[in-house]
C-alpha positions as CSV (number, residue, x, y, z in Angstrom):
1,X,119.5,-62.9,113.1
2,X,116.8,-63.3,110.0
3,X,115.6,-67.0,109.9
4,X,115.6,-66.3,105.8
5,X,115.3,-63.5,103.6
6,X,112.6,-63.5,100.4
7,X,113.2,-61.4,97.4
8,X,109.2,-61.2,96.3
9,X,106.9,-59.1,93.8
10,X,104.2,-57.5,95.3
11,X,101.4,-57.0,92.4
12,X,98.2,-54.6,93.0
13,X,95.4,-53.3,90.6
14,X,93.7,-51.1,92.4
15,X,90.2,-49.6,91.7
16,X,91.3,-46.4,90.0
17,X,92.3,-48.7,86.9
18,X,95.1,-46.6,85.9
19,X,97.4,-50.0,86.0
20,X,99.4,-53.0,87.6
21,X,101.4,-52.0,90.9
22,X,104.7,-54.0,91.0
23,X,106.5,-54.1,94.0
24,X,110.0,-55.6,94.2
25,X,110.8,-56.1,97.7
26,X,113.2,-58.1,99.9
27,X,112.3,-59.1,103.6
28,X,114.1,-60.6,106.5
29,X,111.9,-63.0,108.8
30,X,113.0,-63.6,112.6
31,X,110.0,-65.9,113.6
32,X,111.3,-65.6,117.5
33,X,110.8,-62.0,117.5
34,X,107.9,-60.3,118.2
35,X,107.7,-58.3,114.5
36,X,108.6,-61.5,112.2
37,X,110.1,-58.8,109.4
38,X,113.1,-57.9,110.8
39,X,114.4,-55.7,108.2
40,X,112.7,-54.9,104.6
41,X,113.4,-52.5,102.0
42,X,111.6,-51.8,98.8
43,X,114.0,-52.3,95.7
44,X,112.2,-51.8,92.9
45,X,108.7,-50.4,91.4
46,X,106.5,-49.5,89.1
47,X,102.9,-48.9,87.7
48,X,102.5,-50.5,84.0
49,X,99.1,-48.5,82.4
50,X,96.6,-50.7,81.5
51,X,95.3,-50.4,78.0
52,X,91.7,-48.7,77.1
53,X,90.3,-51.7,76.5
54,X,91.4,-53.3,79.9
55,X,90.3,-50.5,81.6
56,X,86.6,-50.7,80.0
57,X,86.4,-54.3,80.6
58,X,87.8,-54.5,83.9
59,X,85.1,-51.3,84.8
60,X,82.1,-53.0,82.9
61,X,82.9,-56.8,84.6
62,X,80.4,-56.9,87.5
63,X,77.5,-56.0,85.2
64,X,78.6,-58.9,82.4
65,X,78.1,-63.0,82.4
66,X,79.6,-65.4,84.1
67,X,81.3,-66.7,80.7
68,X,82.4,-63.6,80.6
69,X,83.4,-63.3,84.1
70,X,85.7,-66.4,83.7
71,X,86.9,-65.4,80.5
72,X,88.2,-62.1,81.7
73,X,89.8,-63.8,84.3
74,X,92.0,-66.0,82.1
75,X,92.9,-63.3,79.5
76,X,93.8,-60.9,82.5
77,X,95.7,-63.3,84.4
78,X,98.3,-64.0,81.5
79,X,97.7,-60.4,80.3
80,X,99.7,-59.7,83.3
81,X,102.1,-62.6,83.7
82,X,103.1,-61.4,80.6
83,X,103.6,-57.6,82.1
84,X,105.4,-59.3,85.3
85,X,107.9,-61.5,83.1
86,X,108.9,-58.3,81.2
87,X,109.3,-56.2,84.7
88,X,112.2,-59.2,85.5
89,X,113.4,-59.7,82.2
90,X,114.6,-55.5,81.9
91,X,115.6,-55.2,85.3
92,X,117.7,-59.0,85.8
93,X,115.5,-59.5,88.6
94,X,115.9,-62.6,91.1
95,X,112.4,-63.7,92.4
96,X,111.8,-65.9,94.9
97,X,107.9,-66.0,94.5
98,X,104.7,-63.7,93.2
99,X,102.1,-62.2,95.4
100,X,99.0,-61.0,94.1
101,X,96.2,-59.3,95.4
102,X,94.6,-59.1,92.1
103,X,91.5,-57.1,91.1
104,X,88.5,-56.7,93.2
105,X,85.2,-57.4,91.4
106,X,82.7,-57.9,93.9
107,X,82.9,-57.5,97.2
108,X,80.1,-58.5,99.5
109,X,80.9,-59.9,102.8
110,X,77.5,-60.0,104.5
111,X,76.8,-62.5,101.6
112,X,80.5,-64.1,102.6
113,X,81.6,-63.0,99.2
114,X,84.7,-61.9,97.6
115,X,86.1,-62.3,94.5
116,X,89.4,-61.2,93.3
117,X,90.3,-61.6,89.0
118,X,93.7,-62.6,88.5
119,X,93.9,-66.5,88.5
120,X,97.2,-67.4,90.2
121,X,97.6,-70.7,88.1
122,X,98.1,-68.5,85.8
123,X,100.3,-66.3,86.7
124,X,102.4,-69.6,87.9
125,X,102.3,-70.8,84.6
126,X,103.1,-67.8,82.3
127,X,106.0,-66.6,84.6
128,X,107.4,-70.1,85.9
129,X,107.1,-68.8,89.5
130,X,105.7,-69.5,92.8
131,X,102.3,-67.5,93.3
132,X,100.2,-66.5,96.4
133,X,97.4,-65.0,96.0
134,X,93.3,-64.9,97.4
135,X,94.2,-63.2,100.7
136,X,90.5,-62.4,101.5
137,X,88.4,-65.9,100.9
138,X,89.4,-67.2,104.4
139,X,88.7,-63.9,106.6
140,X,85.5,-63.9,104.7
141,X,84.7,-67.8,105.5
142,X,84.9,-67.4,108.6
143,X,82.5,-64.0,109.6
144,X,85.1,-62.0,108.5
145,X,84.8,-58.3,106.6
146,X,87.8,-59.4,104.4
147,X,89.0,-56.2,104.5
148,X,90.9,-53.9,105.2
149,X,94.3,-55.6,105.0
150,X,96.7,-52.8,104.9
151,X,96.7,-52.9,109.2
152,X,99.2,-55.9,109.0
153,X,101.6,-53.4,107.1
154,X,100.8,-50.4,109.3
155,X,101.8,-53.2,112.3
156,X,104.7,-54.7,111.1
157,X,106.4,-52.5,108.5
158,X,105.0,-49.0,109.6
159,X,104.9,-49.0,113.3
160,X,105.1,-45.6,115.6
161,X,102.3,-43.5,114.5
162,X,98.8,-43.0,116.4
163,X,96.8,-43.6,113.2
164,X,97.3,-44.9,109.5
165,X,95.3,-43.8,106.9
166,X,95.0,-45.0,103.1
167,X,93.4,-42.8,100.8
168,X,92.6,-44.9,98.1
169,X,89.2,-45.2,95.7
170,X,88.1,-45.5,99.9
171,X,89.6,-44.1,102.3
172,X,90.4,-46.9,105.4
173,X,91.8,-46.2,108.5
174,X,94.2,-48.5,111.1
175,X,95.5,-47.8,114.3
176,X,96.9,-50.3,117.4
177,X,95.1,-50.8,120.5
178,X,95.2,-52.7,123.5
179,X,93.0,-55.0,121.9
180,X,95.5,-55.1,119.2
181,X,94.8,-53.1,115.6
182,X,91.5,-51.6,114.8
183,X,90.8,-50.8,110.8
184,X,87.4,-50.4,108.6
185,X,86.3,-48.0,105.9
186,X,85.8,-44.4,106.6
187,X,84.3,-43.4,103.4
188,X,84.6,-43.0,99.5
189,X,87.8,-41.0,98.2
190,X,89.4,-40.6,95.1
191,X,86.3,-42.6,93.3
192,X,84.4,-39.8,94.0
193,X,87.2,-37.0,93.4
194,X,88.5,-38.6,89.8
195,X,84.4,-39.5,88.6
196,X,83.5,-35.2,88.9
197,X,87.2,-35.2,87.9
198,X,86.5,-36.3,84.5
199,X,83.1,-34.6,83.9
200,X,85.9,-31.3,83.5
201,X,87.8,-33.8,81.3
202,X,91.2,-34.4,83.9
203,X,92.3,-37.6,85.1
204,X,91.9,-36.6,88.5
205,X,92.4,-33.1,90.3
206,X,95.8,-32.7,90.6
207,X,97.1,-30.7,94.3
208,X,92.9,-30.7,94.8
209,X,93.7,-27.2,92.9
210,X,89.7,-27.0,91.0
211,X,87.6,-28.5,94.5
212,X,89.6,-25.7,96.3
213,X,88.3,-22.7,93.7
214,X,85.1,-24.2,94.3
215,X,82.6,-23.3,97.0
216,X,80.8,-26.2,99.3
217,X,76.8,-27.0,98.8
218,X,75.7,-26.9,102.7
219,X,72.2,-29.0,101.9
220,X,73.9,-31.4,99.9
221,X,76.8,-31.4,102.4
222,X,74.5,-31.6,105.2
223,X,72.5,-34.9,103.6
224,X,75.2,-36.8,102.4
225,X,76.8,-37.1,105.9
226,X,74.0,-38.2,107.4
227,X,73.9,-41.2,105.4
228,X,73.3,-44.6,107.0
229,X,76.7,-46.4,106.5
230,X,77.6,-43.6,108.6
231,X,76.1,-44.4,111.5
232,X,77.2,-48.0,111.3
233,X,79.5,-49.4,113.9
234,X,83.4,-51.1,113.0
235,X,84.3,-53.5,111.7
236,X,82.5,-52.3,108.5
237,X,83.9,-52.0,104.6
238,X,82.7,-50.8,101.5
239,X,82.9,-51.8,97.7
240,X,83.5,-50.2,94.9
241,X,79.9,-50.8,93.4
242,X,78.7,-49.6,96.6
243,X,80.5,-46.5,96.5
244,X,79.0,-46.1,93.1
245,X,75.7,-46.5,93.9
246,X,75.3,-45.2,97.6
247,X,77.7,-41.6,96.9
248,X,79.1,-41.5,93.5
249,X,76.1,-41.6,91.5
250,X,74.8,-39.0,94.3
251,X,77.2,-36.3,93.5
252,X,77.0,-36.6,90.0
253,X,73.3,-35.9,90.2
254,X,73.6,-33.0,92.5
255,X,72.5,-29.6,91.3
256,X,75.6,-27.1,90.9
257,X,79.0,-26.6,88.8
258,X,81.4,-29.5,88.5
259,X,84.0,-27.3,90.7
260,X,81.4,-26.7,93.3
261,X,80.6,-30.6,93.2
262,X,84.4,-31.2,94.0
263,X,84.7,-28.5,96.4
264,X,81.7,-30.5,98.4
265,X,83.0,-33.8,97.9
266,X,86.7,-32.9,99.5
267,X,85.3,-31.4,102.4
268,X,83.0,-33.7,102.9
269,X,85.9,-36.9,102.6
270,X,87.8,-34.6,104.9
271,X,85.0,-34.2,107.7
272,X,84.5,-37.7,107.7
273,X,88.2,-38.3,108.1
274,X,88.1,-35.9,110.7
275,X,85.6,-37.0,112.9
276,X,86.8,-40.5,112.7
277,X,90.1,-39.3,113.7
278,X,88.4,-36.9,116.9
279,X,86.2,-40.0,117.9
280,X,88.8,-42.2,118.1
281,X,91.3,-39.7,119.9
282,X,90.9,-38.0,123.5
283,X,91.9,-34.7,122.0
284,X,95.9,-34.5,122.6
285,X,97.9,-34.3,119.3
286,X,98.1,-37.5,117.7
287,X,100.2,-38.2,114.5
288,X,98.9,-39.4,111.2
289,X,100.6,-41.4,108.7
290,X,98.9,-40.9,105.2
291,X,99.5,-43.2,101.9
292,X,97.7,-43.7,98.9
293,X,96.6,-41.2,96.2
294,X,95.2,-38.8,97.9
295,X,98.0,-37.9,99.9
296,X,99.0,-36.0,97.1
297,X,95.7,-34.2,97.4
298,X,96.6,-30.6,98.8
299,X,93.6,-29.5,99.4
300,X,92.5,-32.7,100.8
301,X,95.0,-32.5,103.7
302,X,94.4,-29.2,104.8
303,X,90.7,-29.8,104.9
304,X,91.6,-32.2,106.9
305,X,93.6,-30.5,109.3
306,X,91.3,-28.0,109.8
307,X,88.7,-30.1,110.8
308,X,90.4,-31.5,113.4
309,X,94.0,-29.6,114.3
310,X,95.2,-31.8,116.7
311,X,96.5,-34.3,114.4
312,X,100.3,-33.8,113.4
313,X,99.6,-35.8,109.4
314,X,103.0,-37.6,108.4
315,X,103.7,-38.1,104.5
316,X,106.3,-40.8,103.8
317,X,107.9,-40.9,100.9
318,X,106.6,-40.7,97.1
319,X,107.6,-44.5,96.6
320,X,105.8,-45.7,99.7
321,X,102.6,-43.5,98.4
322,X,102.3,-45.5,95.5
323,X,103.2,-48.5,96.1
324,X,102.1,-48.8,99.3
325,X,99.4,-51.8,98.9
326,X,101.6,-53.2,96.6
327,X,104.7,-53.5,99.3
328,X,101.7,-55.0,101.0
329,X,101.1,-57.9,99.7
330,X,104.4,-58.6,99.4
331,X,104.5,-58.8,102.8
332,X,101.3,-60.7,102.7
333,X,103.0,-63.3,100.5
334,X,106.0,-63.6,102.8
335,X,103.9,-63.9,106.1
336,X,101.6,-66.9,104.1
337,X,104.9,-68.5,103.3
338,X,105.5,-68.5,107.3
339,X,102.4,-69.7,108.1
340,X,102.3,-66.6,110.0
341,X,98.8,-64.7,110.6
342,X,98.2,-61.8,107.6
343,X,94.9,-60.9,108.1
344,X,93.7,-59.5,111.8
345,X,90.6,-60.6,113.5
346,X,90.8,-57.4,115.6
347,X,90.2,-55.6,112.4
348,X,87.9,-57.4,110.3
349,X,85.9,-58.5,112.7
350,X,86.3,-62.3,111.7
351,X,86.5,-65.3,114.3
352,X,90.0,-65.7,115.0
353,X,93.1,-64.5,112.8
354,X,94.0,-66.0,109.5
355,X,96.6,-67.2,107.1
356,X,94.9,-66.1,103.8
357,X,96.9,-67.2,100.4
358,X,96.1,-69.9,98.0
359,X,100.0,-71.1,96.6
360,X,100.2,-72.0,92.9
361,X,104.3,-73.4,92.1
362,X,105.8,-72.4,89.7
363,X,108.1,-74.5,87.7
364,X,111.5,-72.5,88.6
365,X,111.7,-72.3,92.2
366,X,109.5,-73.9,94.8
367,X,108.4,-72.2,98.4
């Protein structure tokens, strides 16, 4: 039987900037078990755009001053506290606490830096509720990359496929060992996608239905994957400026039509994908479980599949798609409330497992 059962928002912003994730989700904890969550289901969700000017500010952040920095950070903390306490208000929701993986601004853990925008004092104090959030600070104290933190999901909420993978802004992969569960970052996704995306004037390419009109740029192809991040061994991650700089910026340069430049970028996401997948597989058919964005890429999937055939790819459902990360810290949040480890030493690489989660109470309930 459950020790308790928490009834938690899960809150992501993630670096396609198209809005707040909010999660609603309850979870049973059996400590004495070997998976802690011993039942969970996601109630209730929803992304809640962020304005134009949110979207510019939050993009332009990492290039502004520090007064600047820390203004942002107040404004967008009770910016959305504000967006959270309506969510509850409309849908009569009882909360037992907030967590919050807030928005990623830099991201550097061989400088043992990570910050995060969304000040959970804050949030605590607009919304009256208990808040956990800066779930990376601690991995990254101690040698760790700080990321990727979806594994603990794939683990405990997720468990029976061969591989996980998230096909964010990056795309990350996870999967269990005997050494327990491996993750890093595979390569750039959707940044790259939506950026050539936009140059036709769409939000992103829906079904991957222009990059697969398109035809692929073998030299450029052919350069790009030889690039040195490449080559690196896990535990490894990337940021977003990083993406920017080391890929985005490469394809935007490139010679050639902005169909031909999406064409090249999906297969080349896809081939990376795939012989991530073949390296880490002995060649028998292995299932796939695929969340984020990009598993509503079409074109993406197949290009996939055909670069490596003997992996069965699993879609869950639309709900679990998009709110994946935000279900995520959710669980984060309940974990942290534990005192049970969230982030995995196996997969980031850092000294010893951690309980990541600074607590902020709120003045209606308390953890």
């Amino acid at each position: 039987m459950a020790n308790r059962i928490y009834k938690v928002l899960g809150l992501m912003s993630g670096s396609s900037l198209d809005g707040l994730d909010i999660a609603y989700c309850e979870f049973s904890v059996d400590k004495t078990a070997d998976n802690p969550i011993d039942n969970w289901k996601l109630i209730l969700s929803t992304t809640v755009p962020f304005t134009e000017m949110w979207v510019a500010r939050l993009a332009n952040l990492p290039s502004r001053t520090a007064y600047d920095f820390v203004k942002t950070n107040t404004f967008f903390s009770h910016y959305c506290g504000g967006m959270i306490n309506e969510f509850i208000e409309n849908n009569n929701l009882d909360v037992d606490f907030i967590a919050s993986h807030g928005h990623t601004i830099f991201h550097y853990p061989d400088k043992r830096l990570t910050v995060q925008i969304g000040d959970g004092a804050a949030l605590a104090a607009v919304t009256g509720l208990p808040v956990i959030n800066d779930f990376r600070t601690h991995d990254i104290a101690i040698n760790g990359e700080g990321t990727p933190i979806a594994p603990i999901a794939d683990k405990l909420l997720f468990h029976g496929y061969d591989f996980y993978l998230n096909l964010g802004g990056i795309a990350n992969i996870s999967m269990p060992s005997n050494k327990g569960m491996i993750a890093f970052d595979i390569c750039p996704a959707n940044q790259i996608l939506n950026a050539l995306a936009k140059e036709l004037d769409l939000e992103y390419d829906k079904d991957g239905l222009v990059a697969r009109g398109g035809v692929i740029d073998n030299e450029f192809f052919e350069t790009i994957n030889e690039h040195p991040y490449y080559k690196k061994k896990y535990p490894k991650s990337l940021d977003n400026n990083q993406v920017y700089q080391m890929f985005t910026l490469a394809f935007l340069e490139a010679e050639g039509s902005w169909q031909n430049k999406l064409h090249t970028a999906t297969q080349h996401i896809a081939f990376q994908i795939a012989k991530t997948l073949l390296e880490m597989s002995d060649g028998s058919e292995k299932t796939l479980f695929v969340s984020g964005g990009g598993a509503f890429n079409v074109f993406l999937l197949e290009s996939i599949h055909n670069f490596a055939s003997n992996i069965k790819i699993v879609i869950p459902d639309r709900e679990i798609i998009m709110f994946k990360e935000a279900i995520l810290m959710g669980l984060m949040g309940v974990l942290r409330a534990e005192n049970i480890p969230n982030c995995l030493a196996t997969v980031t690489g850092a000294d010893q497992d951690t309980i990541g989660g600074a607590i902020y109470q709120g003045t209606k309930k308390m953890l």
